[in-house]
C-alpha positions as CSV (number, residue, x, y, z in Angstrom):
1,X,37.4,82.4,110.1
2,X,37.0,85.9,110.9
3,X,36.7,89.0,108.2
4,X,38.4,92.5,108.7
5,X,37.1,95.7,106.8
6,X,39.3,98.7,106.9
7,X,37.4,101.6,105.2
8,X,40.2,104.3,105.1
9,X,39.8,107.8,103.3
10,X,41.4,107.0,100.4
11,X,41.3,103.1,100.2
12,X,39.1,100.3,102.3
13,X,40.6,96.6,103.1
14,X,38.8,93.4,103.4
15,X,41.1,90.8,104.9
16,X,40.2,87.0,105.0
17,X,41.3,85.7,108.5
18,X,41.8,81.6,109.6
19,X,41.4,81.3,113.3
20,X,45.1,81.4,113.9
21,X,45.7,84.7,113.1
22,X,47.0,84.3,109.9
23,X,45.3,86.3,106.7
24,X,44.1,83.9,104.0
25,X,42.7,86.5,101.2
26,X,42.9,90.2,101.1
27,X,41.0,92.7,98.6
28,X,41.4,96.5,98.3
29,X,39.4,99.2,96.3
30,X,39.2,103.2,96.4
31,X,37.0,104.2,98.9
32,X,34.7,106.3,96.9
33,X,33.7,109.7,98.2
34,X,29.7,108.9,97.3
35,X,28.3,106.8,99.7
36,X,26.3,104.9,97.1
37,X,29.0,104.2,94.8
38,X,31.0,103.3,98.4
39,X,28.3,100.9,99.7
40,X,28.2,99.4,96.2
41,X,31.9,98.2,96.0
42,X,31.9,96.9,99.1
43,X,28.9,95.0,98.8
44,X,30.6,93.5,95.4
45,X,34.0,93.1,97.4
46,X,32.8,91.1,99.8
47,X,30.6,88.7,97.9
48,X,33.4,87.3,96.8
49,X,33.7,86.1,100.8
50,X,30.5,84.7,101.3
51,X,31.2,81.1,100.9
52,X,34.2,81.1,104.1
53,X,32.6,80.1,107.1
54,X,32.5,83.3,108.7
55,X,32.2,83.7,112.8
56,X,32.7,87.6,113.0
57,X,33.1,90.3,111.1
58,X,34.8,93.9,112.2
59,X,34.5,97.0,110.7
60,X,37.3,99.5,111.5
61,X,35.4,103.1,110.9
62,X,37.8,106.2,110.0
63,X,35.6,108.2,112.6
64,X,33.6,108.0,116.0
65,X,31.7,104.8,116.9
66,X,29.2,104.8,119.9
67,X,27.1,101.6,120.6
68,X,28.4,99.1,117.3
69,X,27.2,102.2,115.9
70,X,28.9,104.6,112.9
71,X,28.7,108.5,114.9
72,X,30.8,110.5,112.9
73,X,32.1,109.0,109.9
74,X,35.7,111.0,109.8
75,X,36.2,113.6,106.8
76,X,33.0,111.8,105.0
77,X,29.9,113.1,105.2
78,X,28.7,110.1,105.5
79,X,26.8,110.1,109.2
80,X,23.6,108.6,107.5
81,X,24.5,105.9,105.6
82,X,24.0,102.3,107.0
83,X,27.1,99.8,106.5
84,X,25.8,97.1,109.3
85,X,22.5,96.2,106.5
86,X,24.7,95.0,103.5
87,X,27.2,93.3,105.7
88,X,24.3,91.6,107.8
89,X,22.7,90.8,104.3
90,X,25.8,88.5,103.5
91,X,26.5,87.0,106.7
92,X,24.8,85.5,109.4
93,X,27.2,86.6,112.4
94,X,27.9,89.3,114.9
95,X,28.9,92.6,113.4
96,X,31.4,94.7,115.1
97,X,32.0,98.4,114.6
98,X,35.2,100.0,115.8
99,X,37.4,103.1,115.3
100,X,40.5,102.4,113.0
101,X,42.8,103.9,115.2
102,X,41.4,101.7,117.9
103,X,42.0,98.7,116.0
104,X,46.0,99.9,115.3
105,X,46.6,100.9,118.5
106,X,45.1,97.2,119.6
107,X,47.0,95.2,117.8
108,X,50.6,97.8,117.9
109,X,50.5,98.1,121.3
110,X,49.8,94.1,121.4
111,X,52.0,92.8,124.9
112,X,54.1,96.4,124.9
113,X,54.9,96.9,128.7
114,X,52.6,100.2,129.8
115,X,50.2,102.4,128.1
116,X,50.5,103.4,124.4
117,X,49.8,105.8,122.3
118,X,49.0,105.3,118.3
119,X,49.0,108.0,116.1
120,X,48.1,107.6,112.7
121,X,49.2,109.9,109.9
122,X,47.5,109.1,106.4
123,X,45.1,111.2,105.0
124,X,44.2,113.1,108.6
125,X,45.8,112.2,111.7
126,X,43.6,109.9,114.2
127,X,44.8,108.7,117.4
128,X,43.8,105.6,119.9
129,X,45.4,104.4,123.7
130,X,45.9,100.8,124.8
131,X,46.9,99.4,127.8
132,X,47.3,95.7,128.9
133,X,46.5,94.4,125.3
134,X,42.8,96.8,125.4
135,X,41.6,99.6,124.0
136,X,41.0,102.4,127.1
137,X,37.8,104.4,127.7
138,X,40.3,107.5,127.1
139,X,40.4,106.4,123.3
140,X,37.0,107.0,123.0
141,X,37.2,110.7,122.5
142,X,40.8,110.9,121.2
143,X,41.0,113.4,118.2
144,X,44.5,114.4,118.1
145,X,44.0,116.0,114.4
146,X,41.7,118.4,115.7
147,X,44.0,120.3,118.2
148,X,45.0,123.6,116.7
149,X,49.1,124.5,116.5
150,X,50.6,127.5,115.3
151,X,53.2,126.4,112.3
152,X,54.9,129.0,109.8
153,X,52.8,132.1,111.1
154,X,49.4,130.2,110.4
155,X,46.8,128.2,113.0
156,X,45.4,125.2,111.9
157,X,44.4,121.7,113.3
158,X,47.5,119.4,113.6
159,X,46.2,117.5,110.8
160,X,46.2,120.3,108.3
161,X,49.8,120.7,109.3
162,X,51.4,117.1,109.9
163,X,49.0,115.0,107.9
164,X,50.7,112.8,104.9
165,X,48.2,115.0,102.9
166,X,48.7,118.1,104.0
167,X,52.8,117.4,103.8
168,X,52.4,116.5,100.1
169,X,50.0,119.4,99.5
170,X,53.3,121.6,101.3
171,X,56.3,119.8,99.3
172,X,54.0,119.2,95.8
173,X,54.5,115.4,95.6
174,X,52.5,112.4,95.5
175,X,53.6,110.5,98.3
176,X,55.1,112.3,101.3
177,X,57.0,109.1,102.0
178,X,59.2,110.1,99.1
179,X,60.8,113.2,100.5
180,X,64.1,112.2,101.2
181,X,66.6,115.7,101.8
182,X,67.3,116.5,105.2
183,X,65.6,119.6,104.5
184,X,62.1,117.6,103.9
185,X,62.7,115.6,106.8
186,X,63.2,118.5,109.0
187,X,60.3,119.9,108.3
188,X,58.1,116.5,108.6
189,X,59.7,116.3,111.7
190,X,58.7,119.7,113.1
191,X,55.2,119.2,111.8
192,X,55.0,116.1,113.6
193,X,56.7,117.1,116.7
194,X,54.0,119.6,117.2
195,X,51.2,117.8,118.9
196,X,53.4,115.4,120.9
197,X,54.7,117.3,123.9
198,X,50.6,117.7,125.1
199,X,49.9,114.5,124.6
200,X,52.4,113.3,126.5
201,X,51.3,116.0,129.2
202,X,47.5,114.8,129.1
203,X,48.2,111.1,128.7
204,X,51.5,109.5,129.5
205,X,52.0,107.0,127.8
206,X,55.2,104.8,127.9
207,X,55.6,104.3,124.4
208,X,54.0,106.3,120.7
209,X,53.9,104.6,118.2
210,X,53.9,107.0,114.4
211,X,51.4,105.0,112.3
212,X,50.1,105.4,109.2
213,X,52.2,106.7,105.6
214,X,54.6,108.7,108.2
215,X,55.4,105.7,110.1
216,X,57.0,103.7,106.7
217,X,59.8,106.4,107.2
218,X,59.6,107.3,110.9
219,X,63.7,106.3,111.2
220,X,64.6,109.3,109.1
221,X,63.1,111.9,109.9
222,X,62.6,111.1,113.6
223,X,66.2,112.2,114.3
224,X,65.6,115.8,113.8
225,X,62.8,116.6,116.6
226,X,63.7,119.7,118.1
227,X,64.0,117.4,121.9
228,X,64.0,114.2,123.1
229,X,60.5,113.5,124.3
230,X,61.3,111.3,127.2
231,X,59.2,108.5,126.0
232,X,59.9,105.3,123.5
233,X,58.8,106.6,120.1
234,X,58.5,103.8,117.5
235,X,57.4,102.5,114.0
236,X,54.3,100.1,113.7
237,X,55.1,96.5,112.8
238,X,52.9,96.6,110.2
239,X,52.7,100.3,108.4
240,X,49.6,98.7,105.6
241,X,48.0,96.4,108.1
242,X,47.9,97.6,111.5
243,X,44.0,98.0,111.5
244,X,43.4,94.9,109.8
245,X,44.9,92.5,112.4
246,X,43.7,95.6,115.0
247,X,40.7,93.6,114.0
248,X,41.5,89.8,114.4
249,X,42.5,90.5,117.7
250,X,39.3,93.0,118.6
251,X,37.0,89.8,117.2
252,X,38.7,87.1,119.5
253,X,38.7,89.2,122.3
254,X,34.6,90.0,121.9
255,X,34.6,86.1,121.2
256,X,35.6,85.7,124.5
257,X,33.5,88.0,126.6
């Protein structure tokens, strides 16, 4: 069997996979913002795995991985803190360490014709490119978020504009899913829109996929972009779990190298 562990910003994931693909146990907690407290709960979360017969586990990373290694540890500051010693303390198998968007854009783009582009929107926007059913070297320094847009007068990074936080801090609510007037969806739209046009410029891709929160309701407000983008835009098949089976697939693949 092979375990997944999706540490997002505002909730992490341990899936439970059988060899075929199919997940077996899940467990979610909040992803605390103290590392301690953080390493803690997952340590207790996935003691509860430790009698499955585990051959891998993979770690999707909400930040920069270089050499199995955690780099940049997204919007935490978290760059010191080691995640590989508790894991490896609980099982004796090979560790992997990958960037979530990575993982989703593995297992989204999974036999799509072409490259592809996955953007996640969630509580920042992060951003990986597959081709041929593997991640590409280009992925490796893919920060979409970070780009800066000009949007209602103001310059910020694209994240601070078309992230689901950043559209709930804008409209006041609790889940930007929610927003439902064609007004809202305008305006999710617009901010969306933004960083699209130069990434289709610098990478052209035959297909984006909106992931994350924003790609639950990617059919309604997808109709008001300003222009058609002349490229297949689409929903994930899996909004909650894209990273998770992003995972499975990364783990059979290194199984096989």
């Amino acid at each position: 069997m092979y375990l997944a562990i999706d540490i997002g910003g505002t909730k992490t994931l341990i899936a439970l996979f059988s060899k075929h693909g199919r997940v077996i146990k899940r467990l979610k907690f909040k992803t605390s913002k103290n590392a301690r407290i953080f390493l803690n709960d997952l340590t207790e979360g996935l003691a509860g795995f430790r009698r499955s017969k585990i051959k891998s586990v993979t770690v999707a990373i909400p930040g920069l991985v270089q050499n199995n290694y955690t780099v940049k540890f997204g919007n935490r500051d978290w760059n010191n803190i080691d995640i590989y010693g508790p894991i490896k303390n609980l099982f004796d198998c090979p560790i992997y360490f990958e960037n979530d968007a990575n993982l989703a854009a593995l297992f989204e783009s999974f036999r799509l014709p072409g490259k592809v582009v996955f953007l996640t929107f969630s509580t920042g926007i992060g951003g990986g490119i597959a081709e041929k059913n593997r991640i590409l070297p280009e992925s490796a320094g893919f920060e979409p978020g970070h780009r800066k847009y000009t949007f209602d007068g103001r310059t910020k990074e694209w994240e601070d504009i078309a992230a689901a936080s950043a559209i709930e801090a804008a409209h006041h609510v609790d889940y930007a899913t929610s927003l439902r007037t064609k007004m809202e969806l305008t305006d999710i739209a617009n901010r969306i829109y933004l960083g699209l046009p130069d990434i289709i410029k610098e990478y052209h891709p035959d297909t984006i996929i909106i992931g994350g929160p924003m790609g639950k309701t990617f059919k309604l407000y997808s109709k008001y972009f300003p222009s058609d983008l002349g490229v297949k835009l689409r929903r994930p098949k899996r909004p909650n779990e894209s990273v998770i089976y992003g995972c499975y697939i990364y783990a059979k693949q290194k199984e096989r190298e």
